[in-house]
C-alpha positions in Angstrom: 106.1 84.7 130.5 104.8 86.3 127.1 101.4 85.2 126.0 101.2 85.1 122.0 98.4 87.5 121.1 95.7 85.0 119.4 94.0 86.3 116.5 90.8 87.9 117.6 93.1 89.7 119.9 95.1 91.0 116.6 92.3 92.1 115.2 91.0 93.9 118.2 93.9 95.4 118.9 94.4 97.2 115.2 90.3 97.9 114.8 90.6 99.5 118.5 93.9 101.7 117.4 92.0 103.2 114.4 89.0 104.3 116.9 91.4 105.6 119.2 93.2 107.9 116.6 89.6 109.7 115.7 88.4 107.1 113.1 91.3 107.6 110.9 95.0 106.3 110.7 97.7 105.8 107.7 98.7 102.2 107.3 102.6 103.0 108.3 101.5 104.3 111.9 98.8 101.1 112.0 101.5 98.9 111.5 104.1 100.2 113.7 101.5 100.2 116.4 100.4 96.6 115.8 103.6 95.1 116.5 103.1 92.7 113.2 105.6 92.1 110.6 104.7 94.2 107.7 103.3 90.3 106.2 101.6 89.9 108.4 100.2 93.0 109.4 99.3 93.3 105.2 97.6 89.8 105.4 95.1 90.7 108.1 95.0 94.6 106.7 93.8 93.0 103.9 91.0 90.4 105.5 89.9 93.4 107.3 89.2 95.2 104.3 87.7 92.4 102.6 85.4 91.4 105.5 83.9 94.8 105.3 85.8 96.0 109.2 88.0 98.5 107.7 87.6 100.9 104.6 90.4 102.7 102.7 89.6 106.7 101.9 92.1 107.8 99.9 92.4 112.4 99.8 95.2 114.4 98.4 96.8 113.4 101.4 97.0 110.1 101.3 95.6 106.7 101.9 93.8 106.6 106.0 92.2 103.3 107.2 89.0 103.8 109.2 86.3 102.1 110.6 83.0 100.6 109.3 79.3 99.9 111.5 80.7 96.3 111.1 84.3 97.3 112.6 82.6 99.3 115.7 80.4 96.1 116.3 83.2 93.9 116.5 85.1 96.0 119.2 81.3 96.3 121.5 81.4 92.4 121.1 85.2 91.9 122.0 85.3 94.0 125.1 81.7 92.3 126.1 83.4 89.3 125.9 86.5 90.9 128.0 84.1 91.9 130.3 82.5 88.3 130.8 86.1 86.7 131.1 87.3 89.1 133.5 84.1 88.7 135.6 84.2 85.2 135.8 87.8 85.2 136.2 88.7 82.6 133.5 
């Protein structure tokens, strides 16, 4: 049975794909990767942005998405908190 990611897992998963491609990603490959409608990939591309996770540099070529302190801090907290319900085995 397929669980439904939850949100925080969402999040985790496209902050942690931006780290893993060297700190910097275009949007198209971000979104293909996420497995997110483009909606609803734009609607939490967009909180990320605003919340301070994620900035845009835009170069002659093209827009990249990568990581802030803020974003790096949320990925240390999520897999501590992977770690503790893996340990515990909840």
């Amino acid at each position: 049975m397929n669980k439904k990611r939850d949100r925080l897992g969402v999040i985790f998963g496209i902050l942690n794909y931006i780290n893993l491609q060297h700190n910097s990603v275009k949007p198209t490959p971000l979104l293909r990767h996420s497995g997110l409608s483009s909606s609803s990939f734009t609607e939490y591309y967009q909180e990320l942005i605003g919340k301070g996770f994620i900035k845009e540099i835009i170069d002659k070529n093209g827009k990249y998405a990568t990581l802030t302190d803020k974003g790096f801090k949320y990925l240390e907290k999520y897999k501590t908190i992977l770690g503790f319900i893996q340990e515990f085995e909840l």
